[in-house]
C-alpha positions as CSV (number, residue, x, y, z in Angstrom):
1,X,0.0,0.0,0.0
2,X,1.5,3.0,-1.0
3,X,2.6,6.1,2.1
4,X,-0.9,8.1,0.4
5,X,-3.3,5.7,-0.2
6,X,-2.0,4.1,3.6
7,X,-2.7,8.2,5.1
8,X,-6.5,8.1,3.3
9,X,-7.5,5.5,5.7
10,X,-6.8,7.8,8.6
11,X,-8.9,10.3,7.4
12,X,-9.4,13.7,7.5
13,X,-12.3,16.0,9.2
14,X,-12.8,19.4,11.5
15,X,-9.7,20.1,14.0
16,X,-10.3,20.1,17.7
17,X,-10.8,22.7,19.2
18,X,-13.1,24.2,16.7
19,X,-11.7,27.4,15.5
20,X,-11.6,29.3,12.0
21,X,-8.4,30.2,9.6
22,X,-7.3,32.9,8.5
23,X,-10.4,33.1,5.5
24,X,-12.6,31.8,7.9
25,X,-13.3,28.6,7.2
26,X,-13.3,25.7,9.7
27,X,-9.9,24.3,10.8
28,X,-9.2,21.4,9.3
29,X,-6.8,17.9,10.8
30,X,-5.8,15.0,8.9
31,X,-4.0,11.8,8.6
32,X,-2.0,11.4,11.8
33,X,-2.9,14.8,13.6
34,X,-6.5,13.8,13.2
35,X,-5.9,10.1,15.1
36,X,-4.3,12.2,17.9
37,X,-7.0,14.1,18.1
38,X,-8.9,11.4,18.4
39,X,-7.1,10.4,21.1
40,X,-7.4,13.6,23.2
41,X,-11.2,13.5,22.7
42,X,-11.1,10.0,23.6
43,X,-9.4,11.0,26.9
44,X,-10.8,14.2,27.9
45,X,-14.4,12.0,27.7
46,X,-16.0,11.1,30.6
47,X,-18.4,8.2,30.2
48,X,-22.3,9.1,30.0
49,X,-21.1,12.7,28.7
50,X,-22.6,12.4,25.2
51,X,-26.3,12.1,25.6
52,X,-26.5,9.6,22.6
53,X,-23.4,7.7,23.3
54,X,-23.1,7.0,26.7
55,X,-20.4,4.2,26.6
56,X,-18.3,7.0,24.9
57,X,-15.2,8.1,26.5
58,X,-12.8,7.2,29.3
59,X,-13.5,5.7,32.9
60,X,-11.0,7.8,34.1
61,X,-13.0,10.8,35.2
62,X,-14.3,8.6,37.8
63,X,-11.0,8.4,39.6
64,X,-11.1,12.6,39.3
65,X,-11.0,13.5,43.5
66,X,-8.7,10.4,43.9
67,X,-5.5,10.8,45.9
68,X,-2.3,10.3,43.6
69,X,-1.5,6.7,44.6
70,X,0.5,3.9,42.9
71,X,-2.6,2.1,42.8
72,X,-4.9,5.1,41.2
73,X,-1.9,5.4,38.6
74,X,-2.9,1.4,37.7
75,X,-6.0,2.4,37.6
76,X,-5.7,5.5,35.1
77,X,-3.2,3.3,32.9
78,X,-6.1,0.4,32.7
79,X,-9.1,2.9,31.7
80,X,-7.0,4.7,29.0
81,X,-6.0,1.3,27.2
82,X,-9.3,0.1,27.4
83,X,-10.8,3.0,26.0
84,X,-8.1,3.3,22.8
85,X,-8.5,-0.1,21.9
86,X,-12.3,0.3,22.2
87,X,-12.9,3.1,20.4
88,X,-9.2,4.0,18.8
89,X,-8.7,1.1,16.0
90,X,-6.2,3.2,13.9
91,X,-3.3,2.3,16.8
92,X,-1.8,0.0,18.3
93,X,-1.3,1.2,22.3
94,X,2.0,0.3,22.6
95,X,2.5,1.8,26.5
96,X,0.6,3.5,28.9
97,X,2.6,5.3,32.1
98,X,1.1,7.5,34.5
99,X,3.4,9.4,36.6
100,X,2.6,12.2,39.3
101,X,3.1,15.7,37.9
102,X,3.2,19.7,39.7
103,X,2.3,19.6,43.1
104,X,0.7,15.8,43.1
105,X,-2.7,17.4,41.9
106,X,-2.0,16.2,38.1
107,X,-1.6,12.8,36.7
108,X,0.9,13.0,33.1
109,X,-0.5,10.3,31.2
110,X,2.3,9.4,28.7
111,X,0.4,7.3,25.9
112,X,2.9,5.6,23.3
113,X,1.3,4.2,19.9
114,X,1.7,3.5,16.6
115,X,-0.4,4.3,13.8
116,X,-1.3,0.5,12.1
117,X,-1.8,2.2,8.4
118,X,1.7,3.8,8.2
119,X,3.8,2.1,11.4
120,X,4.7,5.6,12.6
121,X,5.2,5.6,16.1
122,X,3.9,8.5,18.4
123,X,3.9,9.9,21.8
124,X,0.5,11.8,23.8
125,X,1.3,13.5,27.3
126,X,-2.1,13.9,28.4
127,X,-2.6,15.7,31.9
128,X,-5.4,14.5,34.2
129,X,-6.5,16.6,36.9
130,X,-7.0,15.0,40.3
131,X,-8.9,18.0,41.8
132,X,-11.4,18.2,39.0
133,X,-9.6,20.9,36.3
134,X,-6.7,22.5,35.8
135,X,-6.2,25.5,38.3
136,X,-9.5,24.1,40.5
Protein backbone atom coordinates (compact mmCIF):
# COMPACT_ATOMS: atom_id res chain seq x y z
CA UNK A 1 0.00 0.00 0.00
CA UNK A 2 1.53 2.98 -0.99
CA UNK A 3 2.60 6.09 2.09
CA UNK A 4 -0.90 8.14 0.38
CA UNK A 5 -3.31 5.68 -0.18
CA UNK A 6 -2.01 4.10 3.62
CA UNK A 7 -2.74 8.17 5.05
CA UNK A 8 -6.51 8.13 3.32
CA UNK A 9 -7.52 5.54 5.65
CA UNK A 10 -6.79 7.84 8.59
CA UNK A 11 -8.92 10.30 7.44
CA UNK A 12 -9.40 13.72 7.49
CA UNK A 13 -12.34 15.96 9.19
CA UNK A 14 -12.75 19.37 11.50
CA UNK A 15 -9.74 20.07 14.04
CA UNK A 16 -10.34 20.12 17.68
CA UNK A 17 -10.84 22.69 19.22
CA UNK A 18 -13.14 24.25 16.66
CA UNK A 19 -11.73 27.36 15.49
CA UNK A 20 -11.61 29.31 11.99
CA UNK A 21 -8.44 30.17 9.56
CA UNK A 22 -7.30 32.86 8.48
CA UNK A 23 -10.41 33.12 5.46
CA UNK A 24 -12.57 31.82 7.94
CA UNK A 25 -13.29 28.64 7.23
CA UNK A 26 -13.33 25.71 9.67
CA UNK A 27 -9.87 24.32 10.80
CA UNK A 28 -9.18 21.38 9.27
CA UNK A 29 -6.80 17.91 10.78
CA UNK A 30 -5.80 14.99 8.90
CA UNK A 31 -4.05 11.81 8.59
CA UNK A 32 -2.03 11.40 11.80
CA UNK A 33 -2.86 14.78 13.61
CA UNK A 34 -6.49 13.76 13.17
CA UNK A 35 -5.90 10.13 15.14
CA UNK A 36 -4.29 12.20 17.90
CA UNK A 37 -6.99 14.06 18.11
CA UNK A 38 -8.92 11.38 18.39
CA UNK A 39 -7.10 10.37 21.09
CA UNK A 40 -7.37 13.57 23.20
CA UNK A 41 -11.22 13.52 22.68
CA UNK A 42 -11.09 9.96 23.62
CA UNK A 43 -9.38 10.96 26.88
CA UNK A 44 -10.75 14.20 27.95
CA UNK A 45 -14.41 12.04 27.75
CA UNK A 46 -16.04 11.10 30.62
CA UNK A 47 -18.38 8.17 30.25
CA UNK A 48 -22.29 9.12 29.95
CA UNK A 49 -21.13 12.75 28.74
CA UNK A 50 -22.63 12.36 25.20
CA UNK A 51 -26.26 12.07 25.59
CA UNK A 52 -26.48 9.60 22.61
CA UNK A 53 -23.43 7.73 23.28
CA UNK A 54 -23.15 7.02 26.70
CA UNK A 55 -20.36 4.15 26.57
CA UNK A 56 -18.31 7.05 24.91
CA UNK A 57 -15.18 8.09 26.54
CA UNK A 58 -12.78 7.15 29.27
CA UNK A 59 -13.48 5.71 32.86
CA UNK A 60 -10.97 7.82 34.06
CA UNK A 61 -13.02 10.84 35.19
CA UNK A 62 -14.31 8.55 37.81
CA UNK A 63 -11.02 8.41 39.55
CA UNK A 64 -11.10 12.55 39.29
CA UNK A 65 -11.00 13.47 43.54
CA UNK A 66 -8.69 10.40 43.89
CA UNK A 67 -5.51 10.78 45.88
CA UNK A 68 -2.34 10.29 43.59
CA UNK A 69 -1.48 6.69 44.56
CA UNK A 70 0.49 3.85 42.89
CA UNK A 71 -2.60 2.09 42.79
CA UNK A 72 -4.91 5.11 41.17
CA UNK A 73 -1.90 5.37 38.63
CA UNK A 74 -2.88 1.39 37.73
CA UNK A 75 -5.99 2.38 37.60
CA UNK A 76 -5.71 5.49 35.12
CA UNK A 77 -3.25 3.28 32.93
CA UNK A 78 -6.07 0.36 32.73
CA UNK A 79 -9.12 2.95 31.67
CA UNK A 80 -7.05 4.69 29.00
CA UNK A 81 -5.97 1.35 27.18
CA UNK A 82 -9.32 0.05 27.42
CA UNK A 83 -10.82 3.03 26.04
CA UNK A 84 -8.14 3.34 22.76
CA UNK A 85 -8.49 -0.07 21.88
CA UNK A 86 -12.27 0.34 22.17
CA UNK A 87 -12.90 3.09 20.43
CA UNK A 88 -9.22 3.96 18.81
CA UNK A 89 -8.74 1.07 15.99
CA UNK A 90 -6.25 3.20 13.90
CA UNK A 91 -3.26 2.33 16.77
CA UNK A 92 -1.75 -0.02 18.29
CA UNK A 93 -1.29 1.17 22.25
CA UNK A 94 2.04 0.32 22.59
CA UNK A 95 2.48 1.82 26.48
CA UNK A 96 0.63 3.53 28.86
CA UNK A 97 2.64 5.33 32.05
CA UNK A 98 1.06 7.47 34.50
CA UNK A 99 3.36 9.40 36.59
CA UNK A 100 2.60 12.21 39.31
CA UNK A 101 3.14 15.70 37.92
CA UNK A 102 3.18 19.70 39.74
CA UNK A 103 2.27 19.60 43.13
CA UNK A 104 0.70 15.82 43.10
CA UNK A 105 -2.67 17.39 41.91
CA UNK A 106 -2.00 16.22 38.13
CA UNK A 107 -1.56 12.85 36.66
CA UNK A 108 0.86 13.04 33.14
CA UNK A 109 -0.54 10.25 31.20
CA UNK A 110 2.30 9.42 28.73
CA UNK A 111 0.44 7.30 25.89
CA UNK A 112 2.94 5.57 23.34
CA UNK A 113 1.27 4.21 19.92
CA UNK A 114 1.71 3.48 16.61
CA UNK A 115 -0.36 4.34 13.81
CA UNK A 116 -1.29 0.53 12.10
CA UNK A 117 -1.79 2.23 8.42
CA UNK A 118 1.70 3.82 8.20
CA UNK A 119 3.79 2.14 11.43
CA UNK A 120 4.66 5.64 12.62
CA UNK A 121 5.20 5.57 16.14
CA UNK A 122 3.94 8.47 18.43
CA UNK A 123 3.85 9.92 21.79
CA UNK A 124 0.50 11.84 23.85
CA UNK A 125 1.28 13.47 27.26
CA UNK A 126 -2.09 13.90 28.44
CA UNK A 127 -2.60 15.68 31.86
CA UNK A 128 -5.44 14.47 34.20
CA UNK A 129 -6.48 16.61 36.92
CA UNK A 130 -7.01 15.03 40.26
CA UNK A 131 -8.88 18.02 41.79
CA UNK A 132 -11.44 18.22 39.04
CA UNK A 133 -9.61 20.94 36.31
CA UNK A 134 -6.66 22.51 35.76
CA UNK A 135 -6.20 25.54 38.34
CA UNK A 136 -9.47 24.12 40.49
Amino acid sequence: MSDASSKTFLGAGIAFQVNGDEQGALQRAAYEDSVQQSIWIILSTAKGERAMRADFGCGIHDLVFDTPTASTGGQVAAAVRDALLRFEPRIHVRDVNVNPGGNGEVLLISVDYEVRATNNAFNLVYPFYLTGGAGA
